[in-house]
C-alpha positions as a Markdown table, in Angstrom:
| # | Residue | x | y | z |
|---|---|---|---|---|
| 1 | Unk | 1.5 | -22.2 | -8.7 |
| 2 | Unk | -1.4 | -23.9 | -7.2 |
| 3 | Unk | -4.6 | -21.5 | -6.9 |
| 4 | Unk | -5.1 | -21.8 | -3.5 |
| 5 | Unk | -1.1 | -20.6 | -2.6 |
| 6 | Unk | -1.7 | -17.4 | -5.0 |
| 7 | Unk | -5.0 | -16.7 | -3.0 |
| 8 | Unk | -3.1 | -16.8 | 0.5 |
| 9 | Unk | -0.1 | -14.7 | -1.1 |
| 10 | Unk | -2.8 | -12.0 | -2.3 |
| 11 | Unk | -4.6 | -12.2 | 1.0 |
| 12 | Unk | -0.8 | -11.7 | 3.0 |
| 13 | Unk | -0.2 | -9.2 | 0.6 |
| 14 | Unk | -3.3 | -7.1 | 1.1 |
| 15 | Unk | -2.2 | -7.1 | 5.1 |
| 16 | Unk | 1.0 | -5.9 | 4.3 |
| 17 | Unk | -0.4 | -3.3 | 2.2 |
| 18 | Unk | -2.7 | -2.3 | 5.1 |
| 19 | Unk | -0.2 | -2.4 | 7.9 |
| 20 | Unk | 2.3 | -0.6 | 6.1 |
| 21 | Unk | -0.4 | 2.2 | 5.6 |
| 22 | Unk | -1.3 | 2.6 | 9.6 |
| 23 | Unk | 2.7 | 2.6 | 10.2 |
| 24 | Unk | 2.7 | 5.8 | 7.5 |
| 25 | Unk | 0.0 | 7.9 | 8.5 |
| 26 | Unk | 1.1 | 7.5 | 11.8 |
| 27 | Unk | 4.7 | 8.9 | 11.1 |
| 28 | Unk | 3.7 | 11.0 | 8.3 |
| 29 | Unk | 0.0 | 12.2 | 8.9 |
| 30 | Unk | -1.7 | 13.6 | 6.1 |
| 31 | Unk | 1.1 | 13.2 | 3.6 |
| 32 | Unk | 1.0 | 9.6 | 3.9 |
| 33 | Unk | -0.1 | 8.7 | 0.6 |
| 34 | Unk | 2.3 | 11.0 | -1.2 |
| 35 | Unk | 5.5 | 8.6 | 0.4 |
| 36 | Unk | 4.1 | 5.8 | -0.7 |
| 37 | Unk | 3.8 | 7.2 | -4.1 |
| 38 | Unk | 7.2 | 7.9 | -4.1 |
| 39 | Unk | 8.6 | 4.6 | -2.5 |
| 40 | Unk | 6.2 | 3.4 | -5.7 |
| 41 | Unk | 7.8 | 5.1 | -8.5 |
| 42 | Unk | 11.4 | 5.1 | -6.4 |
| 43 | Unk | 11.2 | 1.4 | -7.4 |
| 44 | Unk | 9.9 | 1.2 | -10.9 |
| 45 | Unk | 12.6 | 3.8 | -12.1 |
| 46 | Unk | 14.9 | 1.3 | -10.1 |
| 47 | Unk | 13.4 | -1.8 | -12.1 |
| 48 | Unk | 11.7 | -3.3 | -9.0 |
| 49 | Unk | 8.5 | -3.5 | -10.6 |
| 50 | Unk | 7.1 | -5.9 | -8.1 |
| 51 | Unk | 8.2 | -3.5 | -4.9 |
| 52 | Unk | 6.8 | -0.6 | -7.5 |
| 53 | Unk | 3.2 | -2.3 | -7.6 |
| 54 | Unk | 3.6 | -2.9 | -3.8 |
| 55 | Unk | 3.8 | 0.6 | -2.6 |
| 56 | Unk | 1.1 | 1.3 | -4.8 |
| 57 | Unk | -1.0 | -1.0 | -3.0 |
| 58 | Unk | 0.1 | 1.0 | 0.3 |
| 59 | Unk | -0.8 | 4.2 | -1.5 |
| 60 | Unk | -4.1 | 2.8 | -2.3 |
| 61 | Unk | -4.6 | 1.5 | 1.3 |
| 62 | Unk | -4.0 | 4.6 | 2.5 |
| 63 | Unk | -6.4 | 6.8 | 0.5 |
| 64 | Unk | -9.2 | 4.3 | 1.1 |
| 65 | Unk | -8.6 | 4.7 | 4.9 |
| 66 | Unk | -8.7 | 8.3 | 4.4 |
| 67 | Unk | -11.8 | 8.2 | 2.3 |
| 68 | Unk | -13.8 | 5.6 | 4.7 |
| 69 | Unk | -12.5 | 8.0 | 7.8 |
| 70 | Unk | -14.4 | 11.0 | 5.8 |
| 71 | Unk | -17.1 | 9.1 | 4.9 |
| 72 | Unk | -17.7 | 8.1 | 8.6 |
| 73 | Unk | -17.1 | 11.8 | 9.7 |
């Protein structure tokens, strides 16, 4: 796959990620992270590794948002 395609995938990726974490802490508030850490090992006892590594990404999303929220407080 040429480099440039695998850069735009990660970069559409990393918005997904990022959406998908404002749509959870809006339904789920604090707990947020915790469903997407489910969703994440939902998946990789499933065998959907790649869906598995996505909701990780989420999860991660969401913590930082939560962490650069504190840090700003």
């Amino acid at each position: 796959m040429p480099r440039s395609r695998r850069k735009k995938e990660t970069l559409s990726t990393l918005q997904d990620a990022e959406l998908m974490a404002v749509v959870l802490e809006g339904r789920h508030g604090t707990l947020a992270a915790e469903v997407a850490d489910f969703f994440a090992l939902l998946h990789k006892q499933l065998g959907d590794v790649s869906r598995s590594r996505a909701w990780g990404g989420v999860a991660r999303s969401v913590r930082r948002r939560e962490h650069d929220r504190l840090e700003a407080a």
